[in-house]
N, C-alpha and C positions, 0 to 999 in steps of 0.2 A: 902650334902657332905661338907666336912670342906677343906675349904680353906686357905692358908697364902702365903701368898707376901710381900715379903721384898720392900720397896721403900723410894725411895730418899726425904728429904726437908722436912722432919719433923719434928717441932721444937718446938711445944707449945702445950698445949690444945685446943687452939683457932684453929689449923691443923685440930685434933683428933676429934673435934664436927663438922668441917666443911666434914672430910673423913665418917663418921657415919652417918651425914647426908644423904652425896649422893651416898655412898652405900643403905646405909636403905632403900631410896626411891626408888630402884630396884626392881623388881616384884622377890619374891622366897628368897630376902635376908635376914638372920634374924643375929641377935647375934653378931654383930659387932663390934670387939675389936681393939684396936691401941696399941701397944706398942712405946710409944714416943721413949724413949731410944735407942732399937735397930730396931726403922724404922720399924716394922712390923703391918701387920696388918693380922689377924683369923678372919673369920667368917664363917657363914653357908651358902650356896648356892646350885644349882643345879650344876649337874656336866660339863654339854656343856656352862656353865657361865662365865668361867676364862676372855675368851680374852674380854668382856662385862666388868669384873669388873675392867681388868686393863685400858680400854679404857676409861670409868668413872673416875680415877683416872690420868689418865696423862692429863685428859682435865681441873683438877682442879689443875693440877702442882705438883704433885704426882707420876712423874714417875716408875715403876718398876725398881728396881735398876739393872744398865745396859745399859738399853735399848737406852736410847737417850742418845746425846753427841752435842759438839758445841752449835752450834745456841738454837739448839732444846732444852736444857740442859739449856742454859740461858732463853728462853723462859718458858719452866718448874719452874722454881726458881721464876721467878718477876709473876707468876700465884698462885705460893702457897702462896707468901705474901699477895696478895690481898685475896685470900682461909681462908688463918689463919686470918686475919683482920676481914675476913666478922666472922668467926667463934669463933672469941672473943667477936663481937656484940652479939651471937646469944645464948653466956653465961648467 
């Protein structure tokens, strides 16, 4: 089933390979797309998968857009720096 999620703190390529990566490594996930620009991300998954892929991604500071706020919202931000860092090494 095709999936999209809009999310927060996307900012570079170095995000975009680190978000690819740890979807990818999901059992069932294929074809994983990022649209830097407007924060989204398509890909293909099974369908009982969503709350799996957005929990993957708020652990890499990739919030769904919404979801967190405050503390949590700051904590998401100073995780995707470190996310996109590690994902400009891995360029």
């Amino acid at each position: 089933m095709k999936h999209e999620i809009e999310v927060e703190n996307i900012k570079c390529g170095g995000c975009a390979n680190t978000i690819k990566g740890k979807l990818g490594a999901l059992d069932g996930v294929s074809d994983v797309q990022v649209d830097i620009e407007n924060g989204r991300i398509t890909l293909e998954a099974p369908t009982d998968s969503r709350a799996r892929l957005v929990e993957t991604l708020l652990a890499s500071g990739y919030p769904e857009t919404g979801s967190v706020e405050g503390i949590k919202a700051a904590r998401a931000k100073a995780k995707s720096f470190v996310s996109c860092a590690i994902g400009r090494m891995g360029s």
